[in-house]
C-alpha positions as CSV (number, residue, x, y, z in Angstrom):
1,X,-271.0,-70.4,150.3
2,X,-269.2,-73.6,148.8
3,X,-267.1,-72.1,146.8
4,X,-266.3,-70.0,150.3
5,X,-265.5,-72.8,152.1
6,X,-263.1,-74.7,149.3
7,X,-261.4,-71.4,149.6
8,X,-260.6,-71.6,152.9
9,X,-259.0,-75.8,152.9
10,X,-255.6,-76.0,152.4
11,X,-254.3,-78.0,148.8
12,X,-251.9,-81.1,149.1
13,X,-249.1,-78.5,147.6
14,X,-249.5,-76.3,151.1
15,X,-249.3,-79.2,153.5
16,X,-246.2,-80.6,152.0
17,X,-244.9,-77.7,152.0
18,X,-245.8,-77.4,156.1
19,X,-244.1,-81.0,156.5
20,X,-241.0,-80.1,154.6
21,X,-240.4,-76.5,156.8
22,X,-241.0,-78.4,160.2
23,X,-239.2,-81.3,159.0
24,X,-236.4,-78.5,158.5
25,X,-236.8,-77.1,161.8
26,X,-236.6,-79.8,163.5
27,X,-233.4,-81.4,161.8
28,X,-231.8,-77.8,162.5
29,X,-233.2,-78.1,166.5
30,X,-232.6,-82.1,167.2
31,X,-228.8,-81.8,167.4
32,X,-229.4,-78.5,170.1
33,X,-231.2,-80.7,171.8
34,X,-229.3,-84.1,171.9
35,X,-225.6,-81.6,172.5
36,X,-227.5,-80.1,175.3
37,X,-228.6,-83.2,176.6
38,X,-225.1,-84.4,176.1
39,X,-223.6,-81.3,178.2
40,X,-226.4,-81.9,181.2
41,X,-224.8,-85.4,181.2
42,X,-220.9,-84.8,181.5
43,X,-222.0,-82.2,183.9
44,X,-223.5,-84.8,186.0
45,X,-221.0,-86.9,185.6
46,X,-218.8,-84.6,186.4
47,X,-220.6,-84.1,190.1
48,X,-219.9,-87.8,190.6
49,X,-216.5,-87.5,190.3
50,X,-216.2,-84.4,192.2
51,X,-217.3,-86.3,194.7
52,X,-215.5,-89.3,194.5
53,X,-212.4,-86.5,194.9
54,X,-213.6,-85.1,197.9
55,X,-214.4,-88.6,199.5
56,X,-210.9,-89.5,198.7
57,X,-209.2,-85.9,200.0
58,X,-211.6,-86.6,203.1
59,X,-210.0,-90.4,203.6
60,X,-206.3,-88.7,203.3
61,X,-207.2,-86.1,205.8
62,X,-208.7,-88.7,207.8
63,X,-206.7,-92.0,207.5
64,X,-203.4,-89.8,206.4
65,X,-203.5,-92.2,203.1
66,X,-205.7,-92.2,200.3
67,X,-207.7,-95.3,199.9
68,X,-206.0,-98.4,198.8
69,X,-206.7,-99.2,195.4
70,X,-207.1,-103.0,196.3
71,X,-207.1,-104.5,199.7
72,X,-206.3,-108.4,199.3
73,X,-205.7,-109.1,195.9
74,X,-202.9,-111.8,196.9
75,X,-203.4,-115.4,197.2
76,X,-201.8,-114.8,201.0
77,X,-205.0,-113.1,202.3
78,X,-207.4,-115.3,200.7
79,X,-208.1,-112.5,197.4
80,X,-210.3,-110.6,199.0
81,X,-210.2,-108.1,196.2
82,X,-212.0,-105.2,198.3
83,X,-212.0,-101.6,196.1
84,X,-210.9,-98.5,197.0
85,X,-214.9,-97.4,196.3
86,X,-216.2,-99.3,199.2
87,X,-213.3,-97.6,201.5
88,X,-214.9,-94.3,200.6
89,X,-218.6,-95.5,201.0
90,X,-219.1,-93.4,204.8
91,X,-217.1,-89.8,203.1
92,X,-220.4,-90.8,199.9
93,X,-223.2,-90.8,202.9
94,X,-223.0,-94.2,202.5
95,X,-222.5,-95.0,206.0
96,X,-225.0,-97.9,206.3
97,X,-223.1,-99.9,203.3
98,X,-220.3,-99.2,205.0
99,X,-221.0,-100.5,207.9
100,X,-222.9,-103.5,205.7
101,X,-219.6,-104.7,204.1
102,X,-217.4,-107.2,206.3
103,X,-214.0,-106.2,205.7
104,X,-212.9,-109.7,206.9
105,X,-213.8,-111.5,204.1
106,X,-214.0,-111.1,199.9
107,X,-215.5,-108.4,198.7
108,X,-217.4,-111.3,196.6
109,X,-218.6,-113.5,199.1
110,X,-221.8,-114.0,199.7
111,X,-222.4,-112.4,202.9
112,X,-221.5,-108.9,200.6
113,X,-224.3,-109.6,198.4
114,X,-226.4,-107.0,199.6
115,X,-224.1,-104.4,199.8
116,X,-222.3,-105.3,196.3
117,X,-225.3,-105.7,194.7
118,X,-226.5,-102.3,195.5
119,X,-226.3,-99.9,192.2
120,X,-225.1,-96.3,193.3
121,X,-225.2,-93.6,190.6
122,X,-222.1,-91.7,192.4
123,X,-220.3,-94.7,190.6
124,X,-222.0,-94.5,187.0
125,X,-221.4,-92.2,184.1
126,X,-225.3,-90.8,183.1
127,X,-224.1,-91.0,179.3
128,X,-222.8,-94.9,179.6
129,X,-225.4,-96.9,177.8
130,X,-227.5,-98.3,180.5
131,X,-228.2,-101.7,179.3
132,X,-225.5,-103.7,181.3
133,X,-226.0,-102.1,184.7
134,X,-224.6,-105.7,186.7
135,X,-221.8,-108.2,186.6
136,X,-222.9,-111.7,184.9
137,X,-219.2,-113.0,185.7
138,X,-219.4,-116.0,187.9
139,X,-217.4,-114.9,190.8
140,X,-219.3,-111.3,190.9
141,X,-222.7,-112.4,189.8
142,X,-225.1,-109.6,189.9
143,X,-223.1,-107.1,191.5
144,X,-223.2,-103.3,190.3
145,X,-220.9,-101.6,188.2
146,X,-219.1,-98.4,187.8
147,X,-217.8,-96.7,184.9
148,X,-214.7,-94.7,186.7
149,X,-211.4,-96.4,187.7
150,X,-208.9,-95.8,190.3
151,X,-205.5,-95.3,188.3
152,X,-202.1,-97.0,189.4
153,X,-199.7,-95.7,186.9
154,X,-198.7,-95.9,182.7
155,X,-197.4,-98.5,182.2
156,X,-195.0,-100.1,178.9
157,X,-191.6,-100.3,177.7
158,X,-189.5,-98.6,180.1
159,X,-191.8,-98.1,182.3
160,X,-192.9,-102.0,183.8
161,X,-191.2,-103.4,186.6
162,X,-189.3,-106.8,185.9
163,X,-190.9,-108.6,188.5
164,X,-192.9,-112.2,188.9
165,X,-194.3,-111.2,192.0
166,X,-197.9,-110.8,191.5
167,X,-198.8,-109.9,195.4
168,X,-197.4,-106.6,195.5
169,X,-198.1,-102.9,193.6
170,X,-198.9,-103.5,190.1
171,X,-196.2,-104.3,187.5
172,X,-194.8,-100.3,186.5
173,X,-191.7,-99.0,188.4
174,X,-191.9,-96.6,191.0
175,X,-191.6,-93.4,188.8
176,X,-194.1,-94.4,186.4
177,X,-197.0,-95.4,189.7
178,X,-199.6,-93.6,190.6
179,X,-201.8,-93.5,193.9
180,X,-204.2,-96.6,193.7
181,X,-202.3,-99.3,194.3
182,X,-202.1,-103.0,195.5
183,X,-202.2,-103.6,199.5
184,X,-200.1,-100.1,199.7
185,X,-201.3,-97.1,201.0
186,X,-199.8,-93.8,199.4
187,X,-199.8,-90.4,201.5
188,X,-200.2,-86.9,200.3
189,X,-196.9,-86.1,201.1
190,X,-195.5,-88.9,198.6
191,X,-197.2,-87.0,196.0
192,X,-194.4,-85.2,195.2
193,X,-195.6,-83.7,191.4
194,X,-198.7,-81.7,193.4
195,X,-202.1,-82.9,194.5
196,X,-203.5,-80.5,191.7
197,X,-201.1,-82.0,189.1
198,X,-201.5,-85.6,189.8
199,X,-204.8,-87.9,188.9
200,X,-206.4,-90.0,191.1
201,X,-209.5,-91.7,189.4
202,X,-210.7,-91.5,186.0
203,X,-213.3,-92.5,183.2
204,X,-212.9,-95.6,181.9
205,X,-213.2,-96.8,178.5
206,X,-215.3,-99.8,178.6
207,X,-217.4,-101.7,181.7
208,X,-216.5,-104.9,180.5
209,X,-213.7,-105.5,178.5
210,X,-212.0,-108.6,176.8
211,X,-209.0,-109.5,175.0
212,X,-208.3,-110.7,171.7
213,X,-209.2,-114.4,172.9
214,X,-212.0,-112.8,174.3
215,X,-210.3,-113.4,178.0
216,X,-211.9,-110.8,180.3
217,X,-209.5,-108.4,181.1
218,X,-211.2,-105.5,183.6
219,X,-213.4,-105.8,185.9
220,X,-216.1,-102.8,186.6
221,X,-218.2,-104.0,189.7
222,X,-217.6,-101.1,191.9
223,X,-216.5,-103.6,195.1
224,X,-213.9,-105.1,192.9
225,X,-210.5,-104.4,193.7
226,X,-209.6,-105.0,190.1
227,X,-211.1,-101.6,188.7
228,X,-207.9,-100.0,189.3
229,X,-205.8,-100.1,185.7
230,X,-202.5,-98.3,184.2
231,X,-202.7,-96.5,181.1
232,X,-200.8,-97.5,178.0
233,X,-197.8,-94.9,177.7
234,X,-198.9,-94.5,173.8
235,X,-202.6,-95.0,174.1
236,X,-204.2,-91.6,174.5
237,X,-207.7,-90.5,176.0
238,X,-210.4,-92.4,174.2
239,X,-207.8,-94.8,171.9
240,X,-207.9,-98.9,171.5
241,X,-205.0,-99.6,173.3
242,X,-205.6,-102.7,175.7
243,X,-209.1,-101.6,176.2
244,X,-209.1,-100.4,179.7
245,X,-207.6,-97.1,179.7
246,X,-208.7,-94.3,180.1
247,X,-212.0,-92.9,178.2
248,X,-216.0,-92.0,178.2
249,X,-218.5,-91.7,176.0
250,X,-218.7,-88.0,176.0
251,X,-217.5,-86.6,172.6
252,X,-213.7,-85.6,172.8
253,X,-211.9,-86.7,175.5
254,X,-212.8,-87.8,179.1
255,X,-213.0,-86.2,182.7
256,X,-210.7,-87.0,185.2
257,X,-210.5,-86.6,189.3
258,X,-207.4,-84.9,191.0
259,X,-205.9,-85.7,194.4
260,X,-206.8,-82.1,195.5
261,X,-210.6,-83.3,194.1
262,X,-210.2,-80.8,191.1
263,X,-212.1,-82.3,188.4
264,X,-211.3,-81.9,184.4
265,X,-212.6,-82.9,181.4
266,X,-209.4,-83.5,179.0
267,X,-209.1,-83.4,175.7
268,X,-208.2,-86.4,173.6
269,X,-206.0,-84.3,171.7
270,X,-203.8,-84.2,174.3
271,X,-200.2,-84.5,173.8
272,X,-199.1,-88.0,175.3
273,X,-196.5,-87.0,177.9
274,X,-198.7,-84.4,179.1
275,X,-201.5,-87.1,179.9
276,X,-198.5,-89.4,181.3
277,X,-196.8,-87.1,183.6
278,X,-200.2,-86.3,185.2
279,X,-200.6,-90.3,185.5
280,X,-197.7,-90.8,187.8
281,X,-197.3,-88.9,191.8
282,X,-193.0,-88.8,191.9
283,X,-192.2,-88.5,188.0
284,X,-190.2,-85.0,188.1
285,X,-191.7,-83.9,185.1
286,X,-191.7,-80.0,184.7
């Protein structure tokens, strides 16, 4: 009966052996699991954006404009720095924010605290690391980001406007803008490349980027009338450029909202003057 029993046990040999096939099985299953994971993610991401594109078709169909890309950003009217995100807030069922936010003032001051502080995932990329989820600059303090940005153009040689004037549309010509702009309200009808051609917001690379001299160059609170930025004409999807272009953390390339609210995820790979001419509203390109 003893030597029954010894029969029966299993020798060191067999249980390595055990170890070493599920050790294989699972190092052959983890990266089905993390890609799908991965793909539930951009999906959901995805959804956000959709419906970031619908609230902005339903603001054009309603207002006759899409939103504004940034309501006060001159000295003139005080820098009230108020995103097109919190112009969309009532087409997000957000209606109560909405009605929250006082228009009359900055989208910083403190009155907006509540509303500003307020984290909405329609504004958040699930696959963004989720360890810096609010603003510790001084003037936003503790308000919520967003990882997608409302895009104003491509911008670089041959392509900025010559101007000093800071109060305006941003610095790129009017062939190389797009649809969120400063103080200036653009209409369907002035996108003359196609809704379906022409981007309206967009991943963006990093929540919190900085120069060289560690300057802080874009701003991601959602309220912030700053999260609109141009893209580098010879930066493409996911590159260094000035570090707030266009970009995600999903592998190989980015997804990016339509003005018909068509939603795509875009390679990285693709060619640069493609990417451009679906960057600008009136560039004529075939």
């Amino acid at each position: 009966m003893r030597r029954k029993r010894r029969s029966s046990a299993f020798t060191l040999v067999e249980l390595l052996v055990v170890v070493a096939i599920i050790s294989a099985l699972v190092a052959l299953l983890l990266p089905a699991v993390q890609a799908a994971r991965e793909s539930s993610r951009r999906s959901q991401c995805q959804n956000n954006l959709r419906q970031i594109g619908i609230a902005s078709a339903l603001h054009a169909n309603a207002k006759e404009a899409f939103p504004v890309g940034c309501i006060g950003r001159s000295n003139a009217t005080g820098r009230k720095l108020i995103s097109w995100n919190v112009q969309l807030l009532t087409y997000l069922e957000q209606r109560e924010l909405h009605e929250a936010f006082d228009f009359n003032i900055p989208s910083y001051h403190a009155d907006n605290k509540p509303v500003r502080d307020t984290l909405l995932n329609v504004f958040l990329c699930p696959s963004t690391e989720r360890t810096e989820l609010f603003s510790i600059d001084a003037t936003f303090r503790g308000a919520a980001f967003t990882d997608y940005g409302g895009i104003y153009g491509v911008e670089g040689t041959g392509r900025d406007r010559d101007s000093d004037e800071e109060t305006k549309s941003p610095q790129v010509l009017k062939e190389a803008s797009l649809v969120m702009l400063y103080e200036e309200p653009i209409a369907p009808k002035q996108v003359t490349d196609g809704l379906s051609k022409t981007v309206i917001v967009a991943e963006s690379r990093d929540r919190r980027a900085t120069n060289w001299a560690g300057e802080r160059i874009s701003a991601r609170e959602w309220v912030n009338g700053l999260n609109i930025f141009a893209q580098e004409q010879t930066t493409p999807i996911n590159g260094t450029g000035l570090a707030n272009e266009v970009g995600s953390p999903h592998p190989g390339g980015a997804s990016l909202a339509f003005c018909d609210a068509r939603i795509e995820f875009v390679a990285e790979t693709i060619d640069q003057n493609v990417l451009n001419a679906m960057l600008t509203k009136a560039g004529g390109e075939p």
